[in-house]
C-alpha positions as CSV (number, residue, x, y, z in Angstrom):
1,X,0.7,21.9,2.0
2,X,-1.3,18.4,1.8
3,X,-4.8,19.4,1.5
4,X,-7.2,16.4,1.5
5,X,-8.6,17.1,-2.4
6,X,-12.8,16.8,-2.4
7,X,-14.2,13.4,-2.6
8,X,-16.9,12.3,-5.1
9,X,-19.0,9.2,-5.1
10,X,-19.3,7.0,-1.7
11,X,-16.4,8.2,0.2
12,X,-14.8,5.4,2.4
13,X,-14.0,6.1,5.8
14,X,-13.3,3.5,8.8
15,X,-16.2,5.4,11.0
16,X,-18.8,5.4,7.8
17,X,-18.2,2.4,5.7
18,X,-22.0,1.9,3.9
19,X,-22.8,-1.9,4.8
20,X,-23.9,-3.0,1.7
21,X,-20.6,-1.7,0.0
22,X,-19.2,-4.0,-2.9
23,X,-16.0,-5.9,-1.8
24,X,-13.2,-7.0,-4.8
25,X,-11.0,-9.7,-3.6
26,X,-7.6,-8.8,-3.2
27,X,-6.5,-12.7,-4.6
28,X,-5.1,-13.9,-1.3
29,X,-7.4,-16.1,-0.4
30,X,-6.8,-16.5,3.3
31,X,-6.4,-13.1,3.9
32,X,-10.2,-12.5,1.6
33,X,-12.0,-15.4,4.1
34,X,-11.4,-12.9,6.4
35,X,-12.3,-9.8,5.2
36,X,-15.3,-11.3,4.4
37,X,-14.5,-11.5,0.6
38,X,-12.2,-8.6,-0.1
39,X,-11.9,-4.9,0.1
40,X,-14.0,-2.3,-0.5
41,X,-12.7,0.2,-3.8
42,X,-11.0,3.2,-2.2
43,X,-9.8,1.9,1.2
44,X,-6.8,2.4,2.8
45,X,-5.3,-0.3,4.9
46,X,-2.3,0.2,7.5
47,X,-0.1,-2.8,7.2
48,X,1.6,-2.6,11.2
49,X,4.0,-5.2,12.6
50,X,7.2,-5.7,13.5
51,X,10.4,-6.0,10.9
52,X,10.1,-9.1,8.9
53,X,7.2,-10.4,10.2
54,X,5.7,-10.5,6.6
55,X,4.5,-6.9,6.0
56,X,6.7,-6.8,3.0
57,X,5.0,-10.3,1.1
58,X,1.5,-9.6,1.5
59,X,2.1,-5.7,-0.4
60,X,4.1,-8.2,-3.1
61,X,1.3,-10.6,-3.2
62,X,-1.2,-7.3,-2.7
63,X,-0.3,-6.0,-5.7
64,X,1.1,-8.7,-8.2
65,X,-2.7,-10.7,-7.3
66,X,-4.3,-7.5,-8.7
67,X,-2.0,-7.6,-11.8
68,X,-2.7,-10.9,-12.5
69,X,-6.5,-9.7,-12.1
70,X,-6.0,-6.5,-14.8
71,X,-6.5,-4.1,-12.2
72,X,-3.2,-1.6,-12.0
73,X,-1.0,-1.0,-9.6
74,X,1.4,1.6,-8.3
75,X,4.3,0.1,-6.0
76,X,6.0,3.5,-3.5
77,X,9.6,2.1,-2.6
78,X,11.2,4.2,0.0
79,X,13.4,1.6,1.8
80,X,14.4,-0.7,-1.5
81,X,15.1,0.4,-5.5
82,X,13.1,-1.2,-7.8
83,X,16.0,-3.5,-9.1
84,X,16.3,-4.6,-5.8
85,X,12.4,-5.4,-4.4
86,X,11.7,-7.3,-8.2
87,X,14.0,-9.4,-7.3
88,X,13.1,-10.2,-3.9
89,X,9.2,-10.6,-5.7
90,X,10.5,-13.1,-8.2
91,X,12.0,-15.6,-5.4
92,X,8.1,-16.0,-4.8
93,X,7.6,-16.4,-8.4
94,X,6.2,-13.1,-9.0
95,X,7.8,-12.1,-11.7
96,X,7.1,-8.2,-13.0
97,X,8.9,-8.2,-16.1
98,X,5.9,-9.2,-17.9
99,X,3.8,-6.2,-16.7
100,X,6.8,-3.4,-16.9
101,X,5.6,-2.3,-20.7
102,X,1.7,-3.2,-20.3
103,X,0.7,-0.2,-18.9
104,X,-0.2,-1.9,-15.7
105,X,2.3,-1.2,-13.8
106,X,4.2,2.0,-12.2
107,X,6.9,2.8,-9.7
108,X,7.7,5.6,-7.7
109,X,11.2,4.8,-6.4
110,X,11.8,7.2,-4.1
111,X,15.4,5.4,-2.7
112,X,17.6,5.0,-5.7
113,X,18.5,8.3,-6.4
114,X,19.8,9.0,-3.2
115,X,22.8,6.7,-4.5
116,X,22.9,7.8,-8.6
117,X,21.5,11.2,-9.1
118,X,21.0,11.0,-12.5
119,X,18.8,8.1,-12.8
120,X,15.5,10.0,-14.8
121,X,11.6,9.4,-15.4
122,X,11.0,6.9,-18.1
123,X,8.1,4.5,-18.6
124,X,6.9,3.1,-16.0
125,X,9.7,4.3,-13.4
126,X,9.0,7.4,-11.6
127,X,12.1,8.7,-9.2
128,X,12.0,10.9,-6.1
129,X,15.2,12.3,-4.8
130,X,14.8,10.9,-1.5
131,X,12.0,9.6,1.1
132,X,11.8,13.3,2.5
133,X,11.1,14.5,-1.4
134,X,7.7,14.8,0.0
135,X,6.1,17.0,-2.7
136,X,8.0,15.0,-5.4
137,X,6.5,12.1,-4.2
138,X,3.1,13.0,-4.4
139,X,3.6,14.5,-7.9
140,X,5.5,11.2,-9.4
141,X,2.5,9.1,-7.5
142,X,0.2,11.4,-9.1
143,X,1.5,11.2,-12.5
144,X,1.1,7.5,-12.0
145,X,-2.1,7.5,-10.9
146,X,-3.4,9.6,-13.8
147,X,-1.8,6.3,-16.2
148,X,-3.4,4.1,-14.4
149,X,-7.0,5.4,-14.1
150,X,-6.4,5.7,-18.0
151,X,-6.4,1.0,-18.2
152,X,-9.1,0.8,-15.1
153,X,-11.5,2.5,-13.4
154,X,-10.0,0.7,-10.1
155,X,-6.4,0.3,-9.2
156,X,-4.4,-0.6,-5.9
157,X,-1.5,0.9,-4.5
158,X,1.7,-0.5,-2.0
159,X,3.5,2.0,0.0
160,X,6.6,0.5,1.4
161,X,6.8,1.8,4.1
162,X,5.6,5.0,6.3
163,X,8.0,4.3,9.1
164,X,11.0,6.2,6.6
165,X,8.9,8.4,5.6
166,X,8.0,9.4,9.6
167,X,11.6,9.1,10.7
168,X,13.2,11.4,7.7
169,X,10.7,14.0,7.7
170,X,8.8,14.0,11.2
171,X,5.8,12.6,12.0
172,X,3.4,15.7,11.8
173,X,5.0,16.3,8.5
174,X,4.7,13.4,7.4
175,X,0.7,12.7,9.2
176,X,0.2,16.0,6.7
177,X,1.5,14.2,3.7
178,X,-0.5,11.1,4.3
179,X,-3.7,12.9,5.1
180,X,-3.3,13.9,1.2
181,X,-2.2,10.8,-0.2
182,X,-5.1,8.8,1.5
183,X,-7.1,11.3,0.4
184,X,-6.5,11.4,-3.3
185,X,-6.6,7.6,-2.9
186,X,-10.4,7.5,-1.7
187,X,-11.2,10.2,-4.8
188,X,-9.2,8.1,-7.4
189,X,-10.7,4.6,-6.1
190,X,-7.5,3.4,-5.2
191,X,-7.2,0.3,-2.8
192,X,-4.0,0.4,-1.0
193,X,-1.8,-0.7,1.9
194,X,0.6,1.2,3.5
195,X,3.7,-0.9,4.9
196,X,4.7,0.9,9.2
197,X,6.9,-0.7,11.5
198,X,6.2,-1.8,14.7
199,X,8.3,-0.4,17.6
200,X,9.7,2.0,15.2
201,X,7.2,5.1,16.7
202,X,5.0,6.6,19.3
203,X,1.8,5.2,20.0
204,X,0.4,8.3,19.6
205,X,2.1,9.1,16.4
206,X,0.9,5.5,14.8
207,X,-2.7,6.5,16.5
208,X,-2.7,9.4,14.1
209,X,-1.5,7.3,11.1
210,X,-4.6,4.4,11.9
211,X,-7.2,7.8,12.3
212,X,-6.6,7.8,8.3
213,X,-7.2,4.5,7.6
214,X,-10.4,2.4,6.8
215,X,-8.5,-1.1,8.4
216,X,-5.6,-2.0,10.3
217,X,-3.7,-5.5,9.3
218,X,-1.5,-6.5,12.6
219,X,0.9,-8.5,13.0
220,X,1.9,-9.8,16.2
221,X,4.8,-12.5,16.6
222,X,2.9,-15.5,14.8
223,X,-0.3,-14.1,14.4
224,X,-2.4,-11.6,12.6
225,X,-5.5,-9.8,13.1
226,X,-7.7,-7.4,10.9
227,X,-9.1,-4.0,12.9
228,X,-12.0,-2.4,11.4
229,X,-15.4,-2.5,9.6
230,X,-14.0,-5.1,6.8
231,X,-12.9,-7.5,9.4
232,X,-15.4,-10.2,9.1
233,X,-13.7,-12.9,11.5
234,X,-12.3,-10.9,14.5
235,X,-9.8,-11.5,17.0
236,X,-6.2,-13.1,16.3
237,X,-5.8,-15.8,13.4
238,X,-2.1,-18.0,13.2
239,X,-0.3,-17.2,9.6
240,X,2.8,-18.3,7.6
241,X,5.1,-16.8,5.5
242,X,5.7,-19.1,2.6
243,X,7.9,-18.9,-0.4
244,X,4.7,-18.5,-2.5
245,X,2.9,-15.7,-0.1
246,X,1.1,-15.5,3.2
247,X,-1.4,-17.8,4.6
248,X,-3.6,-16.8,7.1
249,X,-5.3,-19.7,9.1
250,X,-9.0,-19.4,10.2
């Protein structure tokens, strides 16, 4: 049902990244010193660690740094309604409200219609009935795609999180939906991170998620470590979670 669509241009893969591929930063500085400057256009990066170990700020920071920067973004709620997740982002100071009529920003909620069915597309907002709306999903994330790539010719995406998606509709079900959405990612030239918890899944069933992906981000009690051809400092680096984002030490 989730066919990978074709790629065009230099197709980014974690097993074929071209070495002399241009790198945008992502505007978090600690996390660009080590990637070695930022991330390539059209990657897709797992975000894996553990509930509340900080997945949730770096997509925030991921995505409001890259508004700040003109480049578009597309946040994919499944756990949180919008309401709710704009307000945790503006106890960091990232405020949205200032973006929600520019043309820069789009939602796919995919949570708060579970609890008021007749919430409906306008703007910006884009609603699925529920995490397991699979095919929904994709369409409302490709309606927003197709209004972003009309502002830039680059734009990121947050996916918060997998793990909901895994546990409501399966995990080969949903490995099928994310081989398309990663997919259509690489084609459109969309950057994005993909929120999964730790301890939540098989080993095997996370193995399959990674096997999409062009990097891994991990978080591991207090540390962090990037897996993959960006990763220019490798091994485990200390971090903190502070009210105005993440900070990875060297």
């Amino acid at each position: 049902m989730y066919n990978n669509p074709p790629r065009t241009g230099q197709p980014m893969t974690g097993q074929q990244m071209p070495p002399s591929v241009a790198l945008y930063p992502t505007g978090i500085r600690s996390l660009d010193a080590i990637l070695g400057g930022g991330l390539a256009q059209g990657c897709n990066v797992l975000v894996h660690g553990d509930p509340l170990c900080g997945k949730k700020p770096l997509l925030m920071q991921f995505l409001y740094e890259g508004l700040l920067m003109n480049v578009p973004g597309a946040f994919v709620l499944t756990d949180y309604g919008y309401e709710d997740w704009k307000r945790m982002m503006g106890t960091s100071g990232w405020a949205l409200g200032n973006f929600e009529q520019s043309g820069l920003l789009e939602i796919v909620d995919c949570y708060s219609k579970q609890y008021d069915p007749n919430l409906q597309d306008a703007g910006f907002m884009h609603y699925a009935d529920s995490p397991s709306a699979l095919s929904s999903i994709s369409l409302k994330l490709g309606s927003a795609q197709e209004k972003l790539a009309s502002f830039s010719p680059m734009h990121r995406i947050a996916f918060h999180s997998i793990s909901t998606i895994m546990e409501d509709a399966g995990e080969q079900t949903a490995f099928s939906f994310m081989q398309f959405i990663t997919g259509k990612a690489r084609h459109q030239g969309a950057t994005a991170m993909y929120a999964i918890e730790k301890g939540m899944h098989e080993r095997k069933d996370v193995a399959m998620i990674e096997h999409l992906m062009d990097a891994v981000i991990e978080f591991e009690e207090n540390r962090v470590c990037v897996r993959g051809p960006m990763s220019a400092s490798k091994g485990w680096h200390g971090f903190e979670v502070t009210p105005q984002g993440i900070i990875i030490g060297r």
